[in-house]
LOFI-364242 format. One record per residue: residue number from 1; x, y, z of N, C-alpha, C, O, CB in turn. Coordinates in Angstrom, 2 decimals. Glycine has a CB too. Layout:
# LOFI-364242
R    n     n_xx     n_yy     n_zz    ca_xx    ca_yy    ca_zz     c_xx     c_yy     c_zz     o_xx     o_yy     o_zz    cb_xx    cb_yy    cb_zz
R  NUM        X        Y        Z        X        Y        Z        X        Y        Z        X        Y        Z        X        Y        Z
...
//
This chain:
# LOFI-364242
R    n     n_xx     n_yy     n_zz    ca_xx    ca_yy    ca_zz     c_xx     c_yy     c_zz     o_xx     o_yy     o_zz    cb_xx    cb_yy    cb_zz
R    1   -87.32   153.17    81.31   -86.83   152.57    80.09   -86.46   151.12    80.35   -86.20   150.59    81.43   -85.64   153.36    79.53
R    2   -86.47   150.66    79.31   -86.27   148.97    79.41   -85.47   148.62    79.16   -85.24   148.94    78.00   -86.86   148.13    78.84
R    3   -84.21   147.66    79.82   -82.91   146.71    79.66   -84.07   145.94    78.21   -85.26   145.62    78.15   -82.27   145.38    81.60
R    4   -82.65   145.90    76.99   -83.01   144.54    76.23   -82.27   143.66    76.05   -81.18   144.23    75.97   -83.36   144.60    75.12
R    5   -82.08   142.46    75.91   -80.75   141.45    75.89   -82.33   140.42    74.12   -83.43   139.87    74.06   -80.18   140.05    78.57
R    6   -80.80   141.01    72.92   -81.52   140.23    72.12   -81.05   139.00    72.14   -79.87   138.95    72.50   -81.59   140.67    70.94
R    7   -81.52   137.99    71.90   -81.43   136.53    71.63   -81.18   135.70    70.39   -81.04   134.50    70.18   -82.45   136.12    71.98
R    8   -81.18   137.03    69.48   -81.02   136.24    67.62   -82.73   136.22    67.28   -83.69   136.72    67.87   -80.12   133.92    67.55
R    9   -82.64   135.53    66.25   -83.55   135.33    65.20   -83.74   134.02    65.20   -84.81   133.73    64.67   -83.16   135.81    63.94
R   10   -82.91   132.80    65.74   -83.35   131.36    65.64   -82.05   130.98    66.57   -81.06   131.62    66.92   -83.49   130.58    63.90
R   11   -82.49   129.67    66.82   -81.42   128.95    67.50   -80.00   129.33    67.15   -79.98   129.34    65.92   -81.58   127.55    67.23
R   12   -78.63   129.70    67.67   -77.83   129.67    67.10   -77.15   129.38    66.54   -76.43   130.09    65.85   -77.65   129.77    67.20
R   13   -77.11   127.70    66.69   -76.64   126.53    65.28   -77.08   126.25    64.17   -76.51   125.51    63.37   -76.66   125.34    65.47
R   14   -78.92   127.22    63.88   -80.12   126.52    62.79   -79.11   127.50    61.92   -78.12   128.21    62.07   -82.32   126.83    62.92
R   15   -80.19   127.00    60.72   -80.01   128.33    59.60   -81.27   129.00    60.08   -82.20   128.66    60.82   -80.04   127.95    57.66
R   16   -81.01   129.96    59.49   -82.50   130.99    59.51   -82.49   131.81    58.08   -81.64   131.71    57.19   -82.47   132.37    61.02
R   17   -83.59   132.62    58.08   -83.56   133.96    57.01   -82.40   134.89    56.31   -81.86   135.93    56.71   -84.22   134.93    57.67
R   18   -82.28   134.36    55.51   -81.26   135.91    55.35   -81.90   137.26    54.79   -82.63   137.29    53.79   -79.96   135.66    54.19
R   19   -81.63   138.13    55.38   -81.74   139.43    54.48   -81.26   140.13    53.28   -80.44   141.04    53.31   -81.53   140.11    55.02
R   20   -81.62   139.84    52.61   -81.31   140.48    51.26   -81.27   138.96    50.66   -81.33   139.22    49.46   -79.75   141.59    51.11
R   21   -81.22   137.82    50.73   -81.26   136.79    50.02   -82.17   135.70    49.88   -82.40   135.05    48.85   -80.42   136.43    50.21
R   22   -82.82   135.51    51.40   -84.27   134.68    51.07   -85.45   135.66    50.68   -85.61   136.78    51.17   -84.82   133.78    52.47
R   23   -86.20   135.10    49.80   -87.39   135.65    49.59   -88.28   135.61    50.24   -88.39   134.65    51.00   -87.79   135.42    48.82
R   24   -89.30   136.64    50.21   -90.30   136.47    50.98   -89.95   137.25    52.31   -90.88   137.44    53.10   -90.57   135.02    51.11
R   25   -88.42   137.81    52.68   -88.01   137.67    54.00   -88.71   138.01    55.34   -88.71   137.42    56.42   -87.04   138.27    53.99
R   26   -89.37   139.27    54.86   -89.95   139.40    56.30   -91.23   138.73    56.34   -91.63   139.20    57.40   -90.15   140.91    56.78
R   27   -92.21   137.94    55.93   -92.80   136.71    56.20   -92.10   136.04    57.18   -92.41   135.89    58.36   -92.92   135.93    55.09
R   28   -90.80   135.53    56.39   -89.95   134.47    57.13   -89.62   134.73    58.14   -90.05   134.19    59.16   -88.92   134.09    56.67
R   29   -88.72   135.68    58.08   -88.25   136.42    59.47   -89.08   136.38    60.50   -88.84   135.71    61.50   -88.01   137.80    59.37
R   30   -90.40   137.30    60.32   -91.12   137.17    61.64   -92.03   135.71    61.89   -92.74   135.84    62.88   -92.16   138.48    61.71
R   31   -92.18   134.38    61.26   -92.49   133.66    61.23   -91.38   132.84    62.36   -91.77   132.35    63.42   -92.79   133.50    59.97
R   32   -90.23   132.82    61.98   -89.23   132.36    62.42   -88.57   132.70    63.85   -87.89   131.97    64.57   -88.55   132.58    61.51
R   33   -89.10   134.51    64.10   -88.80   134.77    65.61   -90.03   134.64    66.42   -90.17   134.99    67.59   -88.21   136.20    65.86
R   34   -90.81   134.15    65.71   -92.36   133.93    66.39   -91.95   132.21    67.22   -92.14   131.94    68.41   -94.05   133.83    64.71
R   35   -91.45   131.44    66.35   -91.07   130.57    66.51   -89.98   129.85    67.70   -89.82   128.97    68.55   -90.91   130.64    65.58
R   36   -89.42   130.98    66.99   -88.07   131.04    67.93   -88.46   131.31    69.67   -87.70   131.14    70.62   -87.01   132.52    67.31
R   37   -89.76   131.73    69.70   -90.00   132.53    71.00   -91.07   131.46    71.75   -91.44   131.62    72.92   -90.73   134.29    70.67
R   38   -91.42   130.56    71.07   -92.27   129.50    71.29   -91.33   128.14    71.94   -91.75   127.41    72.85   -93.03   129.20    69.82
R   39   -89.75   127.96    71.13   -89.09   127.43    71.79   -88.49   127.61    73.13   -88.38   126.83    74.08   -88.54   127.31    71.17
R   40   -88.06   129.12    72.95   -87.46   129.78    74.23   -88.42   129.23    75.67   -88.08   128.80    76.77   -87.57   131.68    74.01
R   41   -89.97   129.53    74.93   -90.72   128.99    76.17   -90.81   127.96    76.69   -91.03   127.79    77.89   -91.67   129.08    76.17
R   42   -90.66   127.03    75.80   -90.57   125.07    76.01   -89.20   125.26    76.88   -89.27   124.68    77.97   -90.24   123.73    74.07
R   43   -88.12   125.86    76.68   -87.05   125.59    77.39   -87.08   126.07    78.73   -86.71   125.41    79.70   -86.01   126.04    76.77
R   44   -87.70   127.66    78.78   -87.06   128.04    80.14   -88.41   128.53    80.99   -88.45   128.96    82.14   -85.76   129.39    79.98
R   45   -89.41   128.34    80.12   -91.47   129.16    80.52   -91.34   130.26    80.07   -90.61   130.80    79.24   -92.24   129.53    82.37
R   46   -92.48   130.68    81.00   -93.17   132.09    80.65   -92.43   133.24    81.04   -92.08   133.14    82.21   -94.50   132.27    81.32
R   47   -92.05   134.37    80.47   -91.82   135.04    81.38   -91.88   136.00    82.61   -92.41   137.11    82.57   -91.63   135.09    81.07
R   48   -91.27   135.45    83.75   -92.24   136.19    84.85   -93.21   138.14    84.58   -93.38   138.77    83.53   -90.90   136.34    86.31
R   49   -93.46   138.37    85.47   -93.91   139.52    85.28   -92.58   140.43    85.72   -92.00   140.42    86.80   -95.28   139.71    86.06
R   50   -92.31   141.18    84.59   -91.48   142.29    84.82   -90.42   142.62    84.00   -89.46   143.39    84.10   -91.02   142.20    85.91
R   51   -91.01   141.52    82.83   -89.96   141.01    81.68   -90.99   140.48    80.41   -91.84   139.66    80.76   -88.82   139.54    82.35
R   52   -90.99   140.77    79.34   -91.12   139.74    78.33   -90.56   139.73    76.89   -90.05   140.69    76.32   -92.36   139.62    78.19
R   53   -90.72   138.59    76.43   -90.33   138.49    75.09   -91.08   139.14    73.97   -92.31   139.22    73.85   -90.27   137.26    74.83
R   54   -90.10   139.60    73.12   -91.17   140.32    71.99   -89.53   141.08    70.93   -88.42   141.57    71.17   -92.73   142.06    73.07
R   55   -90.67   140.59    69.35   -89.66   140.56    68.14   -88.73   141.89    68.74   -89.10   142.55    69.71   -90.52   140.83    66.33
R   56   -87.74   142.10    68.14   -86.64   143.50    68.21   -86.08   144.29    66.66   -84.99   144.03    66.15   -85.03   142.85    69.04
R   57   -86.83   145.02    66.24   -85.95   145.51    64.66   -84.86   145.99    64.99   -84.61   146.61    66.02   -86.58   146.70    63.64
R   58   -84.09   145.71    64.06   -82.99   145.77    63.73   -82.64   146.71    62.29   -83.01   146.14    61.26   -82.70   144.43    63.73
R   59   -82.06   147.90    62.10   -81.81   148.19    61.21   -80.38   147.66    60.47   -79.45   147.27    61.19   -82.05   149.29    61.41
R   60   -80.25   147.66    58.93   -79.03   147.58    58.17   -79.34   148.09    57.12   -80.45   148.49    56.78   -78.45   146.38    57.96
R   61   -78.17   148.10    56.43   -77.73   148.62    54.99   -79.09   148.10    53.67   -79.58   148.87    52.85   -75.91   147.74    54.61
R   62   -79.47   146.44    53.85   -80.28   146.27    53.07   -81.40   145.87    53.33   -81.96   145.03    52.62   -79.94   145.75    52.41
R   63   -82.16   146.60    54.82   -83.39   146.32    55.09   -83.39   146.21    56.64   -82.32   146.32    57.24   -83.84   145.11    54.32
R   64   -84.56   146.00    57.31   -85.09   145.77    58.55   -85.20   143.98    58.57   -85.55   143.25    57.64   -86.63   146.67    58.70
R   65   -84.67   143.48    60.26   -84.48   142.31    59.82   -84.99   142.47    61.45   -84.56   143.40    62.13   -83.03   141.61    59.03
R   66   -86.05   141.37    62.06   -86.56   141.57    63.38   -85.44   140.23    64.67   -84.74   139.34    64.19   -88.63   141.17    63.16
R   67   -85.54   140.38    65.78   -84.56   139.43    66.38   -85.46   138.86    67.38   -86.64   139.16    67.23   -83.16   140.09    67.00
R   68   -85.22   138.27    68.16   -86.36   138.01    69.43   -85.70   138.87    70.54   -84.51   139.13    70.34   -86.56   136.18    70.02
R   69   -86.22   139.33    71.61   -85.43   140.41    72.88   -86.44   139.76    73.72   -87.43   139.13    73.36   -85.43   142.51    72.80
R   70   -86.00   140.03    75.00   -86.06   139.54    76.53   -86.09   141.29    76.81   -85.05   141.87    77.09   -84.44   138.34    77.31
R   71   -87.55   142.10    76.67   -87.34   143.32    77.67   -87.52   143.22    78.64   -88.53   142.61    78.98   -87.87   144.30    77.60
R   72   -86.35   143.92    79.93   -86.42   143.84    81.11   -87.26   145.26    81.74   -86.86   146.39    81.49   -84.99   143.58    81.53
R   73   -88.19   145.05    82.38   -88.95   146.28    83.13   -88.48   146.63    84.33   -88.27   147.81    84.63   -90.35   146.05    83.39
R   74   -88.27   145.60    85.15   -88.14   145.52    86.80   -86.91   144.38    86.75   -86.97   143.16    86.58   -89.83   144.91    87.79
R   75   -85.62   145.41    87.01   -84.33   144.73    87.12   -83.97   144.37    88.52   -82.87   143.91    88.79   -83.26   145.55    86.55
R   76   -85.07   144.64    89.58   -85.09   144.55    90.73   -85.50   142.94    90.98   -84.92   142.24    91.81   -85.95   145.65    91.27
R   77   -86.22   142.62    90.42   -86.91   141.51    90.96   -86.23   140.13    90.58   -86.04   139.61    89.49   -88.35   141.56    90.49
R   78   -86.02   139.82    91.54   -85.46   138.37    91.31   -85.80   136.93    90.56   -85.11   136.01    90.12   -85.39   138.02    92.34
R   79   -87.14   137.18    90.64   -87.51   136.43    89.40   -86.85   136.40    88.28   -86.24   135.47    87.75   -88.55   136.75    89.00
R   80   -87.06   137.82    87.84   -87.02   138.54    86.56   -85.00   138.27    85.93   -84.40   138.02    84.89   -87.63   140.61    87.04
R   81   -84.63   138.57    87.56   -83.14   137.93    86.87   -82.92   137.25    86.62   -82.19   137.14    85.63   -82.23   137.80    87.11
R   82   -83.29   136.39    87.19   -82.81   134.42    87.10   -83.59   133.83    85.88   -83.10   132.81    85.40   -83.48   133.22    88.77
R   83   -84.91   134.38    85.19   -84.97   134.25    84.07   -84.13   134.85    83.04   -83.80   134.09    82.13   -85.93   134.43    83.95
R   84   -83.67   136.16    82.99   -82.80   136.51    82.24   -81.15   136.11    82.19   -80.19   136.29    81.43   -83.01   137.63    82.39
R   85   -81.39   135.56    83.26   -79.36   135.10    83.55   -79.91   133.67    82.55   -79.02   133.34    81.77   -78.42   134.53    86.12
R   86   -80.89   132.97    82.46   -81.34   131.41    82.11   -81.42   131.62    80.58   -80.84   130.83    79.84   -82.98   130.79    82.86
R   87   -82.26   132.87    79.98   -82.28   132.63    78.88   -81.04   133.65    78.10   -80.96   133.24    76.94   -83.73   132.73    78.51
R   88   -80.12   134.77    78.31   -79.56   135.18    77.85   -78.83   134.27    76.71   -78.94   134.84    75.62   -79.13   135.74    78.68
R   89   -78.40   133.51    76.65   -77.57   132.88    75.56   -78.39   132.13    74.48   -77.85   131.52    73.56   -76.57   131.87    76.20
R   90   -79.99   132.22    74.66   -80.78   132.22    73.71   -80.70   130.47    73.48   -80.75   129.84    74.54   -80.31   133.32    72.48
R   91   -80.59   129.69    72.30   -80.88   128.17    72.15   -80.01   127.64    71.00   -80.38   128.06    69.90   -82.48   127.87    71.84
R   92   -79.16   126.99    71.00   -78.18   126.26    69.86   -78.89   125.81    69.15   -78.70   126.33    68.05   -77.24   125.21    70.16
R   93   -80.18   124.60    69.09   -81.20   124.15    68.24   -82.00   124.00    68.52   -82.18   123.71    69.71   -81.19   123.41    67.73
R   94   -83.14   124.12    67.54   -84.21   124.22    67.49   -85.09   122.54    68.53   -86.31   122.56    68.72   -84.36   124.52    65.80
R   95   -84.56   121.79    68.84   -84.30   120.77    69.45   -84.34   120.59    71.07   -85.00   119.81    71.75   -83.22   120.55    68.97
R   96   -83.36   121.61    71.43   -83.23   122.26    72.70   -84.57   122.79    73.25   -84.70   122.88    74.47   -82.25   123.36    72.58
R   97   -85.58   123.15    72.40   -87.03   123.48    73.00   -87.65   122.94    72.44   -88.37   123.56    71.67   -87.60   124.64    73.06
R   98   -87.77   121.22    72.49   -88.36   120.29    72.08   -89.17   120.56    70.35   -90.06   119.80    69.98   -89.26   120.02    73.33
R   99   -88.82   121.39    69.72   -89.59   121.46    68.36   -88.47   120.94    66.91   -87.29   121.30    66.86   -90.16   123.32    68.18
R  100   -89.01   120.20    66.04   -88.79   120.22    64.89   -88.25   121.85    64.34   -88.37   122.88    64.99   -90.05   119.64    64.33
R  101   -87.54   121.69    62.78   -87.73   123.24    62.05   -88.38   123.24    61.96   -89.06   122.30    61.54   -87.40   123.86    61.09
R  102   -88.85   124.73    62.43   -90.40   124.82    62.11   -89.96   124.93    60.28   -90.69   124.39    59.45   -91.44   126.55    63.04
R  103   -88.63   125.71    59.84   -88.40   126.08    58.40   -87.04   124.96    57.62   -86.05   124.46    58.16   -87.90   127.93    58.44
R  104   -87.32   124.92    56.79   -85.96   124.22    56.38   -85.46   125.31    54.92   -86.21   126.25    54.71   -86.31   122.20    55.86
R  105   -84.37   125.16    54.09   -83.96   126.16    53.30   -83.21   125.35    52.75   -82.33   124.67    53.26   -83.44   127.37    53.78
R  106   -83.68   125.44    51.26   -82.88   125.19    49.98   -81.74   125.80    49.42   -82.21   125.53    48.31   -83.58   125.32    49.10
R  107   -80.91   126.24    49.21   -80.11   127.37    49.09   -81.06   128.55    49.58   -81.36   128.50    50.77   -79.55   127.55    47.59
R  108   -81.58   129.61    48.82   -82.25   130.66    49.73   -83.58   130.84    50.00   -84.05   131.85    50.54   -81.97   131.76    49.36
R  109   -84.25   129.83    49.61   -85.90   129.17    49.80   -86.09   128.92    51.29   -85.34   128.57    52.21   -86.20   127.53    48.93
R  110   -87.03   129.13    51.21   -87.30   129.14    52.49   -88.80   128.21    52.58   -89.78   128.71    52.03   -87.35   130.76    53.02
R  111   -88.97   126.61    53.40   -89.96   126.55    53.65   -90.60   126.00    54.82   -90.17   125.02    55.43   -90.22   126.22    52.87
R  112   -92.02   126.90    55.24   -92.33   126.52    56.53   -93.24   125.64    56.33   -94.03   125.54    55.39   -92.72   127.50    57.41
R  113   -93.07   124.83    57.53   -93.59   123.41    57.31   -95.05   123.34    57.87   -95.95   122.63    57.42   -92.62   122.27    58.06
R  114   -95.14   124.40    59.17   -96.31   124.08    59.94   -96.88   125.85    59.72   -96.65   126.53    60.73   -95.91   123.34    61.81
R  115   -97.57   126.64    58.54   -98.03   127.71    58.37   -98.22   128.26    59.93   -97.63   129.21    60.44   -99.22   127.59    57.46
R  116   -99.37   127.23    60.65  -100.24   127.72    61.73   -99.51   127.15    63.04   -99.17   126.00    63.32  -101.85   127.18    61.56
R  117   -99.42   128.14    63.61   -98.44   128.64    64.94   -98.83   127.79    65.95   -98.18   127.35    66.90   -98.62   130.28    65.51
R  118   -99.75   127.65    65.70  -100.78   126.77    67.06  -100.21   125.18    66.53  -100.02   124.44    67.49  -103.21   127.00    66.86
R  119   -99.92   124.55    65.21   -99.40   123.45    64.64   -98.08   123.23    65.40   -97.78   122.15    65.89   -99.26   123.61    63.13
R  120   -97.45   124.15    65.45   -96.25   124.27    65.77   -95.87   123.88    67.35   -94.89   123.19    67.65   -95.95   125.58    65.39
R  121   -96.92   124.49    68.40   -97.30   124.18    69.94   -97.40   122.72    69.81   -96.54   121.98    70.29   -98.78   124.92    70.57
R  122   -98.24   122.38    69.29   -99.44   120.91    69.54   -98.14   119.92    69.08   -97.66   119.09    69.85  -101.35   120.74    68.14
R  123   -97.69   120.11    67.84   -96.29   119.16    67.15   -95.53   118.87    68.62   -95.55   117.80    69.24   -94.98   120.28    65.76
R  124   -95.07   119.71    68.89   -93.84   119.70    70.41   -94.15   119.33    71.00   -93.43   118.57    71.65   -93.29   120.59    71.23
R  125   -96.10   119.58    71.51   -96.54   118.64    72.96   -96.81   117.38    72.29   -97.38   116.53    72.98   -98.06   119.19    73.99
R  126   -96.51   117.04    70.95   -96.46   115.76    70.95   -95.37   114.85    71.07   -95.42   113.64    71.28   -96.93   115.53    70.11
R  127   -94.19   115.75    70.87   -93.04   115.22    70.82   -92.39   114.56    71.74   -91.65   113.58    71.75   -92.45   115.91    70.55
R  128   -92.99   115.61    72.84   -92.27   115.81    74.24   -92.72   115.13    75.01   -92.04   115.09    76.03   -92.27   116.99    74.85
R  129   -94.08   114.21    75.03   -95.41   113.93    75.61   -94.65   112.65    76.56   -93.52   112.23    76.33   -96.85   113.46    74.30
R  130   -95.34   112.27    77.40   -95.28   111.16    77.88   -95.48   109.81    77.97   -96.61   109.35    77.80   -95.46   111.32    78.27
R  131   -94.87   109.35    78.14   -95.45   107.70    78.03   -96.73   107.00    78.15   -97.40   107.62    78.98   -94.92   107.02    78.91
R  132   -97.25   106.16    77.77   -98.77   105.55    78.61   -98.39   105.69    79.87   -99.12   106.35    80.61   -99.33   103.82    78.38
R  133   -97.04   105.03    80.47   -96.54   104.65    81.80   -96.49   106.26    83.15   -96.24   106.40    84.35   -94.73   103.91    81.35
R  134   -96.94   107.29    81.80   -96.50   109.34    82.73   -95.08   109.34    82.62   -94.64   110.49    82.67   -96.88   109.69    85.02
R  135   -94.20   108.46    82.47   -93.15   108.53    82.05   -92.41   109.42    81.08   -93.14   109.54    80.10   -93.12   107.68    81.83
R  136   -91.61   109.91    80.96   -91.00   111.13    79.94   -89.92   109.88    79.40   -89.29   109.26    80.26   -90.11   112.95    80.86
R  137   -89.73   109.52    77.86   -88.68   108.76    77.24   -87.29   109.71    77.46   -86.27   109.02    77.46   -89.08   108.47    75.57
R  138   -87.07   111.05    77.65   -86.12   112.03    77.35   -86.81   112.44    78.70   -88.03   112.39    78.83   -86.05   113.00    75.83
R  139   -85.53   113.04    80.18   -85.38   113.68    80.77   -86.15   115.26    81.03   -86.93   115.78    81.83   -84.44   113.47    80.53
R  140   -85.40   115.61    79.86   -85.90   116.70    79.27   -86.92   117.59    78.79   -87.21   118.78    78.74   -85.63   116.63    78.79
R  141   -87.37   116.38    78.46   -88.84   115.80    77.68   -89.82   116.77    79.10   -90.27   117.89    78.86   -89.10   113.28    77.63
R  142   -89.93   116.37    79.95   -90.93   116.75    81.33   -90.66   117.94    81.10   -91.59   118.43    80.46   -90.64   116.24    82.99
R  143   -89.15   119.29    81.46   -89.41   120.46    81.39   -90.31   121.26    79.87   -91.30   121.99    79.84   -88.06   120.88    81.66
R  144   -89.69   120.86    79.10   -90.25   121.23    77.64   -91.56   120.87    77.90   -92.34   121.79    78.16   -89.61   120.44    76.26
R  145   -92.02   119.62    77.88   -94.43   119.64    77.96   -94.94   120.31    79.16   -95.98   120.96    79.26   -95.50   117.63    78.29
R  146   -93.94   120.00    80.17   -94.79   121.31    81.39   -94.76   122.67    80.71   -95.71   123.21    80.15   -93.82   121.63    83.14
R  147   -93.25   123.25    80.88   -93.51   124.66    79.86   -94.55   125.12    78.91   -95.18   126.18    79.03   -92.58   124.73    79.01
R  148   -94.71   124.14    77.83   -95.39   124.06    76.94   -97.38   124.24    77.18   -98.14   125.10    76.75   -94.79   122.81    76.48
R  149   -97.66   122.92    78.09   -98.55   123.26    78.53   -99.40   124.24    79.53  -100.51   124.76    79.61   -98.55   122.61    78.58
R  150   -98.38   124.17    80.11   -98.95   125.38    81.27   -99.02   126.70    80.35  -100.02   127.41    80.50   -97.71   125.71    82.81
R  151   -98.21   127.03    79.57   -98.22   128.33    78.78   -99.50   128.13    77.93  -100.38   128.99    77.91   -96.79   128.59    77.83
R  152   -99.60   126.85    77.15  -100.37   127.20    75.32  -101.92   125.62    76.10  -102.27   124.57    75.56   -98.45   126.26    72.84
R  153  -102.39   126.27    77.53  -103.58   124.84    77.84  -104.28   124.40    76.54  -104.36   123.24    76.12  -105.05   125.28    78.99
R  154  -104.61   125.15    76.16  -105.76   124.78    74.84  -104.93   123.98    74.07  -105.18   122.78    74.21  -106.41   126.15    73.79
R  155  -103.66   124.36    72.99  -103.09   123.68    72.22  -102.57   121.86    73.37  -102.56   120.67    73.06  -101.79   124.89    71.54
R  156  -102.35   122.35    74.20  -102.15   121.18    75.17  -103.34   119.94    75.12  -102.95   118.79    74.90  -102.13   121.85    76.71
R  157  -104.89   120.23    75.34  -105.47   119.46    75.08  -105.98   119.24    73.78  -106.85   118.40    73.53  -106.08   119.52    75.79
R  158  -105.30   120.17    72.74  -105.85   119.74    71.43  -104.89   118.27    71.48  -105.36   117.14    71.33  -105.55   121.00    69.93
R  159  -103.62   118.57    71.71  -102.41   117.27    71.38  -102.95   116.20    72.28  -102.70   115.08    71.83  -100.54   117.65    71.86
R  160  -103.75   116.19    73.66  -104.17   115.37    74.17  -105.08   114.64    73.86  -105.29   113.51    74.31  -104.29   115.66    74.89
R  161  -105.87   115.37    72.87  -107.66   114.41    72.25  -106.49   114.03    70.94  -106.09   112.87    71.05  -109.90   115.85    71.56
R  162  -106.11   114.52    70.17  -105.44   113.98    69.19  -104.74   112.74    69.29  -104.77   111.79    68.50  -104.69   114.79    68.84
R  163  -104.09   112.87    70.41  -103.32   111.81    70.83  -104.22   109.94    71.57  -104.14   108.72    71.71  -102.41   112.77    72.06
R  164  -104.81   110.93    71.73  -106.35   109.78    72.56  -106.90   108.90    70.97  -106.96   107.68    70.82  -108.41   111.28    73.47
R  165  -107.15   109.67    70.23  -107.93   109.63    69.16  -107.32   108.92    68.00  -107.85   108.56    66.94  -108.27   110.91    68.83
R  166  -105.79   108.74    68.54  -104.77   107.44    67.56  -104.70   105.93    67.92  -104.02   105.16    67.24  -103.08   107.77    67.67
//
């Protein structure tokens, strides 16, 4: 059986979905922990083998509402901890793993800005990207586009011809 340590549904400072009040919700919802799990990776990578990320339902009173979880397989392996000791407290903003909202919210509207998931990769490796000079403007900047690229290569050189191509 598998250790789970959930992580929320979005950064813990964003707004996110509500249940029972945005429309559309589970669109949103799983749009949003899809998201959410794309940042996690810009921040901390992939997760080793013996562990991974993947949505978590959640039951309540007015519906199923999904979270992001860190399942642990192999609590033995040291990898596997030191990623989970790294990401347990999940991400304050959406910022923290180099991405824009992917959603913003009107009172209970909900809208996503980048439909396609792969938009969402390529946006961040642009964000995060480097200088003409290989230089990173933000520190930070270097862990988030390594993460990023080494995980999503393809979306990596889409942002690279794109970026060539300005």
């Amino acid at each position: 059986m598998s250790d789970v340590i959930d992580l929320g549904g979005a950064p813990a400072e964003e707004d996110c979905a509500q249940l029972g009040h945005t429309p559309d919700f589970d669109a949103v919802n799983a749009y949003e922990v899809f998201a959410y799990k794309l940042a996690i990776i810009a921040r901390y990578g992939q997760p080793p083998a013996g562990c991974r990320l993947k949505p978590l339902a959640n039951r309540h009173d007015f519906g199923v509402y999904r979270t992001l979880s860190l399942r642990i397989d192999d609590e033995e392996d040291e990898a596997v901890q030191a990623y989970a000791e790294a990401v347990e407290n999940g991400l304050a903003r959406w910022l923290d793993g180099g991405f824009a909202p992917p959603i913003s919210y009107e009172g209970s509207v909900a809208t996503i800005h980048r439909p396609d998931v792969t938009e969402l990769v390529i946006g961040a490796l642009q964000t995060t990207r480097p200088g003409p000079d290989g230089t990173f403007p933000v520190a930070d900047f270097e862990t988030l586009h390594t993460n990023l690229a080494t995980a999503f290569p393809d979306e990596a050189e889409t942002a690279r011809a794109r970026l060539a191509a300005d």
